[in-house]
C-alpha positions in Angstrom: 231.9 117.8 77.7 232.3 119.0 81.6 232.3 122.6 83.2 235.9 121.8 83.4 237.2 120.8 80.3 234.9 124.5 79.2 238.3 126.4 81.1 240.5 124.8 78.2 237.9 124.4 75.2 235.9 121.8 74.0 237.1 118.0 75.1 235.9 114.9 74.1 234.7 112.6 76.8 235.4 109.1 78.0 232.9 107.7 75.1 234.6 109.4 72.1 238.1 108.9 73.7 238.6 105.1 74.7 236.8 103.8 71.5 238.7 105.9 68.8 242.2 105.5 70.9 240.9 101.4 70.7 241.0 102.0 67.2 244.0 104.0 66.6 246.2 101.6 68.5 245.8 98.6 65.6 247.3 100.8 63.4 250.1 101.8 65.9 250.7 98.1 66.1 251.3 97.3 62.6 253.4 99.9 62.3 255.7 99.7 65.1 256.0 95.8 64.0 257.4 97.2 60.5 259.5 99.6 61.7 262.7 97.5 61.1 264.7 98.0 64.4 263.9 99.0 68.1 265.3 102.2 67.5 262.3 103.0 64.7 259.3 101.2 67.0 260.3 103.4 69.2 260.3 106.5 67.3 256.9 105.8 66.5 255.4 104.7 69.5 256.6 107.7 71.3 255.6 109.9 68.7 252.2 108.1 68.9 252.4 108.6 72.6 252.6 112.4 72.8 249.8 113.1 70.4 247.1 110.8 71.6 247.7 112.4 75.2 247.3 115.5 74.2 243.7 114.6 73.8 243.6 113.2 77.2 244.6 116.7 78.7 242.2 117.0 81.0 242.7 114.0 82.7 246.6 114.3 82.4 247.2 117.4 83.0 246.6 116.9 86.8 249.1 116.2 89.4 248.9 112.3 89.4 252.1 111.5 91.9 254.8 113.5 93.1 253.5 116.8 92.1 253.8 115.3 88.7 251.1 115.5 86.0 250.5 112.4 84.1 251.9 114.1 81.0 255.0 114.5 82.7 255.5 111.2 84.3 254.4 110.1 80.5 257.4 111.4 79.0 259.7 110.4 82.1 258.3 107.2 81.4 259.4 107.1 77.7 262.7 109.0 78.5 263.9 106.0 80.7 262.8 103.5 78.5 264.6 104.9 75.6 267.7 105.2 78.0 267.6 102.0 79.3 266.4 99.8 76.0 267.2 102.2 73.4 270.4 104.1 73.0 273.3 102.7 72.8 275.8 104.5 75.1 278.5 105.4 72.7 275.8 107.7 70.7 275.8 109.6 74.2 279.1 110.9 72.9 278.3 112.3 69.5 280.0 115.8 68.9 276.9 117.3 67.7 275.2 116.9 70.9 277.7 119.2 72.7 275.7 122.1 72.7 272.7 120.4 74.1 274.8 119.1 77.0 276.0 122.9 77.4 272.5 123.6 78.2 272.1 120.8 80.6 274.7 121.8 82.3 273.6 125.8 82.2 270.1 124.8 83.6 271.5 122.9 86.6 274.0 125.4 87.1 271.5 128.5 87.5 269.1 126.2 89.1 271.5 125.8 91.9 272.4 129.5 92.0 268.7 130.6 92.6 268.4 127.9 94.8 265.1 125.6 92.3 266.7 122.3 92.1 263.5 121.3 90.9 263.1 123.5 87.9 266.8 122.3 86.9 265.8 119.3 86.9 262.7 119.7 85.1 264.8 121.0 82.5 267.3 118.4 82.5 264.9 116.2 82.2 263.1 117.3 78.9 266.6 118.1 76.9 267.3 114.4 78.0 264.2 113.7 76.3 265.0 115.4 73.0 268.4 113.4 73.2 266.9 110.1 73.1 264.3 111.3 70.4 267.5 112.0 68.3 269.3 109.5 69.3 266.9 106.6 68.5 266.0 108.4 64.9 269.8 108.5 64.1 270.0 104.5 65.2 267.0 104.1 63.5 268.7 105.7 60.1 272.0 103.5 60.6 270.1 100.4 60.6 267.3 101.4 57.7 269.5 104.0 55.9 266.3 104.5 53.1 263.9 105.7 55.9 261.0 103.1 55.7 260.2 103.5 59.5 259.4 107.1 58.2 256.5 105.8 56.4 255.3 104.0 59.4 256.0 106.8 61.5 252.9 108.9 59.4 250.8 106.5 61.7 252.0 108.3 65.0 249.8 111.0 63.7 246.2 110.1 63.5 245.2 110.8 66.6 245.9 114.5 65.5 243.9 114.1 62.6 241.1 112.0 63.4 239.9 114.3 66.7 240.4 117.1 64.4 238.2 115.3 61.7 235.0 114.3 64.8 235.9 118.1 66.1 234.9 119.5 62.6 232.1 116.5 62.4 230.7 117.6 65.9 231.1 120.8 65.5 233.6 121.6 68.8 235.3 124.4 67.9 237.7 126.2 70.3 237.9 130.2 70.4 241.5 131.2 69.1 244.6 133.0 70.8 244.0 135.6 69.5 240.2 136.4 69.9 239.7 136.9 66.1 238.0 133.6 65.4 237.5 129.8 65.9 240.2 126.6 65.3 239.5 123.5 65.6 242.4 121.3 67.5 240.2 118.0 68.0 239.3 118.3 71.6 243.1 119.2 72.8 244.3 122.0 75.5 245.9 124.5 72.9 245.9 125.1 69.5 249.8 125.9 69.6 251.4 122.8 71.1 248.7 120.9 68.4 249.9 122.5 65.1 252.9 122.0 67.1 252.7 118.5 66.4 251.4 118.4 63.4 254.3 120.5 61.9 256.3 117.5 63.3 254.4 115.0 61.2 254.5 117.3 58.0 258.0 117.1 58.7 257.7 112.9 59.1 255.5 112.9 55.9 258.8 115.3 54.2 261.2 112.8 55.1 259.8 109.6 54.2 261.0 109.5 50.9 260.0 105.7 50.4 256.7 105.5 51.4 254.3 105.1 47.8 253.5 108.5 46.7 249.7 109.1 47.1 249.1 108.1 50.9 252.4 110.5 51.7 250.7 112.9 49.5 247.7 112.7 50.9 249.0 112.6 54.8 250.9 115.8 53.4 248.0 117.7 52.4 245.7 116.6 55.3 248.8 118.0 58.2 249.2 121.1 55.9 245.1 121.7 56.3 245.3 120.9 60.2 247.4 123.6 60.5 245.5 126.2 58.9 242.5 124.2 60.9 244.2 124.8 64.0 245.2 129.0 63.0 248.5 129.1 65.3 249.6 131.7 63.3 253.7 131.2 64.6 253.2 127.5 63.1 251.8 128.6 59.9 254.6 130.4 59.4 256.8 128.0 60.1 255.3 125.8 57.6 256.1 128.0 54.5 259.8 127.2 54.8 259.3 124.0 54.4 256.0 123.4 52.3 257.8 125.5 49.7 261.1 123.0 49.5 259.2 120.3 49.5 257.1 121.7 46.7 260.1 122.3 44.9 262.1 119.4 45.5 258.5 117.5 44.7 258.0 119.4 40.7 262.3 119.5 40.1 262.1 115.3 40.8 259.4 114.7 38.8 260.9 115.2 35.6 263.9 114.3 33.7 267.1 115.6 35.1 268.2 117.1 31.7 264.9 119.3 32.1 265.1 119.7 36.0 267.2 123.0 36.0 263.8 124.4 33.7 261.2 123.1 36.3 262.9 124.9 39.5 262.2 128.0 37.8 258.6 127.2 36.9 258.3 125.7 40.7 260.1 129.1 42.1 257.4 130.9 40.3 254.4 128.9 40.9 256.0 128.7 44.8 256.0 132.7 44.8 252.5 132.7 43.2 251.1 130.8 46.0 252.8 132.1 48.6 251.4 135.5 47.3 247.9 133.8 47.2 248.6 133.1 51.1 249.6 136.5 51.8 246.4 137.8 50.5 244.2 135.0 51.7 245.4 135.4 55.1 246.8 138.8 55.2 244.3 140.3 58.0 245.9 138.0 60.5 249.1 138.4 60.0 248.9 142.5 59.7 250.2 143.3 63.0 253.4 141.0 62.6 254.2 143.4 59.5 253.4 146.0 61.8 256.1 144.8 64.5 258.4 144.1 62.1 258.1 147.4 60.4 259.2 149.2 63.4 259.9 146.1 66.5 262.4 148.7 68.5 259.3 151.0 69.6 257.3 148.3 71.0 260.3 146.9 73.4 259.9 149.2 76.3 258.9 149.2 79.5 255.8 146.8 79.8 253.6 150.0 82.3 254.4 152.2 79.0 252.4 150.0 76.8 248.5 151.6 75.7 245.6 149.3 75.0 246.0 148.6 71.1 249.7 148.1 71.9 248.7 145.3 74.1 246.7 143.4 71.8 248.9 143.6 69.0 250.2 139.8 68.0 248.1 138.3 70.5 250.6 140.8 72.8 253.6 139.6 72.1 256.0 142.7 72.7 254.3 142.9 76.1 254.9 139.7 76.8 258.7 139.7 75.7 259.2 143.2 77.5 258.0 142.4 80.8 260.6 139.5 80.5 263.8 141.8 79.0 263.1 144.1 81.6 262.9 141.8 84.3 266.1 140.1 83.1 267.4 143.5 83.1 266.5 144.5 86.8 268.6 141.2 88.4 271.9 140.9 89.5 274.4 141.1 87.1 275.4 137.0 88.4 271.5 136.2 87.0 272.0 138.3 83.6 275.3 136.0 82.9 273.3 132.6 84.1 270.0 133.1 84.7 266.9 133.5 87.1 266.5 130.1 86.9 264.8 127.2 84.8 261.1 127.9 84.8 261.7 130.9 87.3 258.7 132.7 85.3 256.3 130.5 87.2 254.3 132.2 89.9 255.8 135.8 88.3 254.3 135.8 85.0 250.9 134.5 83.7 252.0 132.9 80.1 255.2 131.7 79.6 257.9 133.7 77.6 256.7 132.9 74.2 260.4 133.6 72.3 263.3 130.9 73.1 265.8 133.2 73.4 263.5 135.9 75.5 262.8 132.8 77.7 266.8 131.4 77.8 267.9 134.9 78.3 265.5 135.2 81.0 266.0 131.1 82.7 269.8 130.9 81.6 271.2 134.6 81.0 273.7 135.4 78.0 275.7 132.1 78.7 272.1 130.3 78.1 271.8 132.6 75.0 275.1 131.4 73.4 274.8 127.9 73.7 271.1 127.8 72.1 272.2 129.9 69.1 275.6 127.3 68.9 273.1 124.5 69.1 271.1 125.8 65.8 274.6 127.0 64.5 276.2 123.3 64.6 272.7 122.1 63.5 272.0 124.3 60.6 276.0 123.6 59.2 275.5 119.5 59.5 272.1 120.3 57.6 274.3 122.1 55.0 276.9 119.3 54.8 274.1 116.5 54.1 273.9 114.1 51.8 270.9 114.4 49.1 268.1 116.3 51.2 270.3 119.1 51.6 267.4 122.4 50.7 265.3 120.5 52.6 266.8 120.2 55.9 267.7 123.6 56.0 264.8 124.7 55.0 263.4 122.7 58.2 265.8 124.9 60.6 264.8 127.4 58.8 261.3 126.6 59.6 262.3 125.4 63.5 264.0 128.8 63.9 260.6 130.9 63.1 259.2 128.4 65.1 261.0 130.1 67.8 260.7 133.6 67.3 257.3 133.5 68.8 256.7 130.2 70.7 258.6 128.1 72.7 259.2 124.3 71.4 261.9 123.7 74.0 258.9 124.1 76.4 257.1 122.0 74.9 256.9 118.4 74.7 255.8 118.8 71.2 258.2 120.8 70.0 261.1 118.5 71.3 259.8 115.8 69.4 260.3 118.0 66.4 263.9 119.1 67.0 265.0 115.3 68.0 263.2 113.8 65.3 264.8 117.0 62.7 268.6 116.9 64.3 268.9 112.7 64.2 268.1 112.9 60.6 270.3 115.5 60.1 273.5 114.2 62.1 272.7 110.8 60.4 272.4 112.8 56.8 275.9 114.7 57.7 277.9 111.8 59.0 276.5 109.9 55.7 278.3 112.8 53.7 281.9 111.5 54.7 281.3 108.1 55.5 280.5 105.1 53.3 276.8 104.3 53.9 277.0 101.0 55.7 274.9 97.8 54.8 271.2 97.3 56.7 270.6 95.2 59.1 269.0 92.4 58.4 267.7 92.0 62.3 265.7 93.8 65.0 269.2 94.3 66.2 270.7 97.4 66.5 273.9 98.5 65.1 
């Protein structure tokens, strides 16, 4: 561990990294072989990709060329290739992706009015990676309709939970957010883009409906206790959503279907019981959300009107989110319809926005607001129009949208990931609704 990596938290060195990432690749190997198509390899190796360099943050972090870190010339990198090798062209014209496209198209646009090229770019550049993350799973789905690359795609996820494992074994914990205690993220920058990506492969291990039942289980249970591991309290939250379907959907499909109507209401209950459990168990960290939400309209207000215990309430939140309204609200009224700009809050604030639509309505103005609400709109009706996984799909935009309300996953790479991997399942789920499933391909072909 180096002075430097002390600025970010506890970081594994050289010795722990190269060996265990040696190790961790074998594994990435076999899988990828068994994905079934390109589309799934490559699902998997970039999922693979963007959690073991998390742990690398300290080297990749830095500006390596063109005032680009190696974490972002890593996901150029896997952006082109998915591009170029990946998706097939006429996917590009998919209805569903219309809204994202409207936000392309936004960035640019208020990029050029406040004269940052580069941050519209920048943004064009990361929604372009969430389209070929959805893309590729959608592919993926057409040519293995049952989801075994799923199963395989559990593997993208060890590196999360094997530096968590030596961080808990070595005892390198990190302080958290909030002050109120220690987490333990495995040697990586920050515990929110981490349980970040762990959510992601809860969401993997969800999905994979035909991998054997005790190893997706157990990869369940070990990303459910990462996340309370890594206390981001947004992303514990956003698991509940989802940990409760799947708990349901998991008791209902265990029995006979005469008696599955029975066992929902014995899972509602026994889901309610633990949820209750959770609330108690955890209920001093999450006081000052029911605080906020008891009363949210008296701590928007002018950030210099703000007293001490206001600013420390939810890891200060409100402040954040007010010095952004009312800077929105002091521009021109050309900059409240489009924007100040993509990533125009760099070099004026310290932390970044920490709400999507405080941070589109700050970057992108009300036009930027209605094309991210239309984008989980259209998303959250093709989840209700699926086939079979219906309450689970919602209950994952469900879980994406709380997700939002107090971090940003469209920041991060880590989050777009999630919604890429979350929307090709669901298009794919949707489309399989009204069409007649088609046959698998029998080759690394795709269809």
């Amino acid at each position: 561990m180096t002075a430097q990596a002390l600025s970010y938290g506890p970081a594994f060195g050289p010795a722990i990294l190269l060996p265990v990432t040696a190790l961790l690749v074998v594994p990435l190997v076999i899988a990828a072989r068994r994905a079934g198509s390109l589309a799934g390899a490559f699902v998997i190796v970039a999922l693979w990709l963007r959690c073991i360099a998390g742990a690398y943050h300290l080297y990749l972090f830095k500006p390596l060329a063109a005032g680009l870190s190696g974490n972002a010339l890593l996901s150029i990198a896997v952006t082109g290739f998915g591009l170029l090798f990946v998706v097939r062209p006429p996917n590009l014209a998919l209805k569903w992706l219309l809204p994202v496209y409207a936000l392309v198209l936004l960035a640019l646009l208020s990029a050029g009015l406040n004269g940052d090229a580069a941050g519209g770019l920048n943004a064009a550049v990361k929604y372009a990676y969430m389209i070929v993350m959805l893309i590729a799973v959608f592919q993926a789905l057409r040519c293995d309709p049952d989801a075994h690359f799923l199963s395989w795609a559990m593997v993208s996820f060890l590196p999360l939970l094997v530096f968590q494992a030596l961080s808990l074994a070595l005892n390198l914990p990190k302080g958290s957010e909030d002050g109120g205690g220690l987490v333990w993220i495995g040697g990586y920058n920050h515990e929110a883009a981490f349980s970040v990506a762990l959510l992601t492969g809860f969401l993997v291990g969800c999905l994979a409906r035909s991998a054997p039942r005790a190893p997706r289980v157990a990869f369940l249970l070990a990303a459910t206790l990462g996340i309370f591991l890594a206390g981001y309290r947004t992303t514990i939250l956003a698991l509940a959503p989802l940990a409760l379907a799947i708990f349901l959907i998991g008791l209902t499909m265990a029995v006979r279907r005469d008696q599955r109507a029975a066992m929902a209401a014995v899972a509602a209950v026994a889901g309610l019981m633990l949820a209750s459990v959770a609330v108690l168990s955890y209920g001093d960290r999450f006081a000052d959300l029911a605080a906020f939400l008891a009363h949210p309209g008296s701590l928007i207000k002018p950030p210099r009107e703000f007293d001490l215990i206001e600013r420390q309430i939810m890891s200060a939140r409100p402040l954040i989110w007010s010095s952004y309204l009312y800077a929105w609200a002091d521009a021109t009224p050309l900059q409240h319809l489009f924007g100040l700009g993509p990533e125009s809050w760099e070099g004026v604030f310290k932390v970044y926005p920490h709400n999507t639509l405080v941070g589109t309505l700050y970057e992108l103005g009300w036009f930027g607001v209605a094309a991210m609400v239309m984008l989980w709109t259209v998303m959250a009706a093709a989840a209700a129009s699926a086939r079979g996984e219906r309450l689970l799909l919602l209950a994952a935009h469900v879980s994406f949208f709380v997700l939002n309300m107090a971090t940003m996953p469209f920041w991060q790479v880590e989050g777009l990931a999630l919604y890429g991997l979350l929307c090709g399942y669901t298009i794919y789920s949707a489309r399989a609704a009204i069409r007649p499933r088609p046959e698998p391909s029998r080759s690394f072909a795709e269809i």
